[in-house]
C-alpha positions in Angstrom: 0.0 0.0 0.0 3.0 2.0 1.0 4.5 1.5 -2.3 1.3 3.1 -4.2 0.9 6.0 -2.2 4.7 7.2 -3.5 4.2 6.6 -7.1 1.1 8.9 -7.0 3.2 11.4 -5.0 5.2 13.7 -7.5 8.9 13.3 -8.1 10.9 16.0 -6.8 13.4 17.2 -9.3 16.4 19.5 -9.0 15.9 23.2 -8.8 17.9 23.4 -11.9 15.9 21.4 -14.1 12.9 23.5 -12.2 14.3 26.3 -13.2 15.2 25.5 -17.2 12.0 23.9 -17.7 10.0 27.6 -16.2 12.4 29.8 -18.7 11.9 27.4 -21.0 8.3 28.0 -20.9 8.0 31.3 -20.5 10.6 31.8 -23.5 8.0 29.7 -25.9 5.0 31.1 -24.7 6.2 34.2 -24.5 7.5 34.1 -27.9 4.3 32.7 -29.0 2.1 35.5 -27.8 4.6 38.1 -28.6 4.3 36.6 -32.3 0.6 36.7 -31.7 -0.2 40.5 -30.6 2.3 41.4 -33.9 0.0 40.2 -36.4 -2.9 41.6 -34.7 -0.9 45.1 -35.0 -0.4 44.2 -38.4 -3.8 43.0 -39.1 -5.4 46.4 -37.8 -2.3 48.5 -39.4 -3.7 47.3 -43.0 -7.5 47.2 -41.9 -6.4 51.2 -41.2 -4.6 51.7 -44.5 -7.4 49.3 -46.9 -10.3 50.7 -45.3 -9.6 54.2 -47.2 -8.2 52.5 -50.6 -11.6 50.3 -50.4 -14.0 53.7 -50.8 -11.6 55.2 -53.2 -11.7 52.1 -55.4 -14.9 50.6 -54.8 -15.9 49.5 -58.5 -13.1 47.1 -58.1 -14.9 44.4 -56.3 -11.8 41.7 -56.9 -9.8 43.9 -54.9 -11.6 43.9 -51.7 -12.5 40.4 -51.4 -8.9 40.1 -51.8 -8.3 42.6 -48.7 -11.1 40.9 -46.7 -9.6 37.4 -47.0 -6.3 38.7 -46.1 -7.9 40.1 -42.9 -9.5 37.6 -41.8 -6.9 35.1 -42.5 -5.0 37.7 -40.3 -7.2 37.9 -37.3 -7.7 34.2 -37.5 -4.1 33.7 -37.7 -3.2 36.1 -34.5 -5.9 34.3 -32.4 -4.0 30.6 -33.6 -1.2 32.1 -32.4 -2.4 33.4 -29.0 -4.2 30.5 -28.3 -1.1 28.3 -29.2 1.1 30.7 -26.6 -1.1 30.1 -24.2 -1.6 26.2 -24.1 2.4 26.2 -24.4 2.6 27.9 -21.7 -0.4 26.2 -19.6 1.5 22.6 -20.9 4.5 23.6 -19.8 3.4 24.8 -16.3 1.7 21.3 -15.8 5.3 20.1 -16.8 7.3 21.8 -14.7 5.2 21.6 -11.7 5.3 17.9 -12.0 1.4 17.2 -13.0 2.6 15.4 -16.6 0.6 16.6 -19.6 0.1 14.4 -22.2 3.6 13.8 -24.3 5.5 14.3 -20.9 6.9 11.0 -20.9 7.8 10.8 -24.6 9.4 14.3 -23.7 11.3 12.4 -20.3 12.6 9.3 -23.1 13.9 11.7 -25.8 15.9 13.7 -23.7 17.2 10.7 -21.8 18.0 9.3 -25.0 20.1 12.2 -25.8 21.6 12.4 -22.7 22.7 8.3 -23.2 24.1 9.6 -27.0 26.0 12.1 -25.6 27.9 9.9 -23.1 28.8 7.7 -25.8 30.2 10.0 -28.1 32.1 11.5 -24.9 33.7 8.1 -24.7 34.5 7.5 -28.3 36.2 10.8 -27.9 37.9 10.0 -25.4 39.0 6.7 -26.8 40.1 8.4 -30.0 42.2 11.2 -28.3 43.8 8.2 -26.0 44.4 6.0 -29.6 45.7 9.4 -31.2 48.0 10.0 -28.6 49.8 6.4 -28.5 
């Protein structure tokens, strides 16, 4: 029973994996949203600049369907954007605090994986530099 209870308990990890994992969150979702409220700028910037062109040039229907897609296409893209910041960031939160999101573990095996290649090509260095030197 014992043994149940502390595999539900959360692992405690170092407080420098803590800390990469945070700024490694709040670099992505940061970057995400930042990404995010520049489109919108640039979404309301040309909804600024077309809306006058549009009156001036109304005969031209082609033109300002053209304009209207491209609008919406950028709103819809600055909301994917924030949206995608945000569940980064809410994933990585769970991660970091220990909760495991979905992928966590796949995450936990790559990077262990890496970790495994990197010792062996630290070795196979090593063993070349000792070969070199004889």
């Amino acid at each position: 029973m014992a043994d149940i209870q502390k595999s539900k308990q959360p692992r405690q990890q170092p407080r420098s994996h803590q800390i990469v994992k945070a700024t490694t969150a709040v670099t992505t979702g940061g970057s995400l949203l930042v990404v995010s409220s520049l489109t919108f700028t640039a979404t309301v910037i040309l909804l600024t600049v077309a809306t006058p062109l549009l009156v001036i040039f109304s005969p031209v229907i082609v033109p300002a369907v053209i304009t209207v897609y491209l609008l919406l296409m950028g709103f819809l893209a600055s909301g994917g954007f924030g949206v995608t910041g945000i569940a980064v960031m809410s994933w990585m939160y769970r991660y970091v605090t220990g909760r495991h999101p979905p992928g966590a573990e796949q995450l936990d095996q790559a990077g262990m994986k890496l970790v495994g290649m990197a010792r062996e090509m630290k070795e196979r260095g090593e063993q070349f530099v000792l070969q070199a030197a004889q």
